[in-house]
Every structure is written in C-alpha cells, then in structure tokens.
C-alpha positions as CSV (number, residue, x, y, z in Angstrom):
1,X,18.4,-4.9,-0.2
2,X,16.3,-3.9,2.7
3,X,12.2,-4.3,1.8
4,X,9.9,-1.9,0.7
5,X,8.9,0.6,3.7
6,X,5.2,0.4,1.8
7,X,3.4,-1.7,0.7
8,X,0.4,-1.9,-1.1
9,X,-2.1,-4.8,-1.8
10,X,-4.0,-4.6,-4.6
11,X,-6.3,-6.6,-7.3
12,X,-6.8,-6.0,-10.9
13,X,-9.9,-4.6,-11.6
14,X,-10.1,-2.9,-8.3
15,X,-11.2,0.9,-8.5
16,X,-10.2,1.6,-5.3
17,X,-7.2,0.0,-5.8
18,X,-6.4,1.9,-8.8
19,X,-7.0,5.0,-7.0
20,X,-5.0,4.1,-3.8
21,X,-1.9,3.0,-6.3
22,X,-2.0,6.7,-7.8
23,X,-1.7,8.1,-4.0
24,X,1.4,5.8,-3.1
25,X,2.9,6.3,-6.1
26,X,2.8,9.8,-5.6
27,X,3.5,10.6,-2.1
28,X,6.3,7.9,-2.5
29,X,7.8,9.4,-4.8
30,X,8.1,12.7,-3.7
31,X,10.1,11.4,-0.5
32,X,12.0,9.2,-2.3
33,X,10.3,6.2,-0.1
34,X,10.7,2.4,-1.5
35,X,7.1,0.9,-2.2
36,X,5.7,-1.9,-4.1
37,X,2.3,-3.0,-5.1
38,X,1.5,-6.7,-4.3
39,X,-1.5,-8.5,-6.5
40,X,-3.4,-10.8,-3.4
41,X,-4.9,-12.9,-6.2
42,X,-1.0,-13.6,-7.0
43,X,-0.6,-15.4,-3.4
44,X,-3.1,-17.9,-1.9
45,X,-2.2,-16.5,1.4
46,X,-2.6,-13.6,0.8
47,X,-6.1,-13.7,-0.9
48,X,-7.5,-15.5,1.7
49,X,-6.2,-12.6,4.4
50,X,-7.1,-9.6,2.5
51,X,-9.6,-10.5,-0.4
52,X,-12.5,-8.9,0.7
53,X,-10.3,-5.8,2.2
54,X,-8.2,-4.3,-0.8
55,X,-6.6,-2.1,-1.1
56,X,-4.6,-2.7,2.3
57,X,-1.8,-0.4,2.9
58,X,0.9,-1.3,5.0
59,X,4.2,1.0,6.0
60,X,7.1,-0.5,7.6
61,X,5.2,-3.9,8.2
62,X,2.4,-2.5,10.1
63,X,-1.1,-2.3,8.3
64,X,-1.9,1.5,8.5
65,X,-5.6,1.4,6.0
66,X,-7.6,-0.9,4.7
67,X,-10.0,0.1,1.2
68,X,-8.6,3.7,1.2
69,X,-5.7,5.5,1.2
70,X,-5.4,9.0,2.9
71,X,-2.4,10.9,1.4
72,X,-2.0,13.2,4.3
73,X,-1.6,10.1,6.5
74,X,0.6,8.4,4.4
75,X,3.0,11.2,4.5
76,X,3.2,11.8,8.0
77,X,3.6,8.0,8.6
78,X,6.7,7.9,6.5
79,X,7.8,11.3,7.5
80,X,7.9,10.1,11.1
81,X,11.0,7.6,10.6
82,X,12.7,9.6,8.3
C-alpha cells in the first residue's frame, strides 16, 4: 500500500487543528487523494518536532503549512502530481 500523499498532524483539543482536519478532509475527498491525520502526542518524536507547531500539513513528504491550512493551496499542491 503506498502512504498517504497527506498528511496531517494534529492534537486533541486543538481548534486549529479541528479546523485544518475539516479542510483536508474535504479537499481530499473531492480528488479522491489518500490522507491521514497523525495525533503528535501519540509519538514522542513527533511531539518534540511539532508540538508547539500543530496543525503541520505535509503532502507527498514535504511540509507545505504549519498552524493553518489554506484549501486553495492544498488543492493545487495535489493537483500538480496528479
């Protein structure tokens, strides 16, 4: 199964995160793009890289935002390998 082209990480509790989640979700699913939502308080590594910077979004491995998501963006970043 090849990975997720986004990727989202998130934290409970997080507004922003909540509203960023809505947006990939969305725009995702409309292009039929693979995405999953990753909790950095669920990896040590991963909390210590991004805890202070959620929501970070990341499309085919590259980290495109950090605390917002921009829908418009998001769907020209995955339009562009599709």
């Amino acid at each position: 199964m090849a990975p997720a082209r986004v990727r989202l990480l998130t934290r409970v509790g997080c507004h922003l995160c909540e509203d960023a989640e809505r947006i990939v979700e969305r725009t995702c699913s409309a292009l039929g793009a693979t995405y999953e939502m990753v909790d950095v308080d669920t990896d040590p590594a991963l909390r210590a890289e991004y805890s202070d910077h959620v929501p970070v979004l990341m499309v085919d491995g590259a980290v495109r935002s950090r605390w917002f998501v921009d829908e418009a963006a998001l769907l020209t970043w995955l339009e562009e390998k599709s």
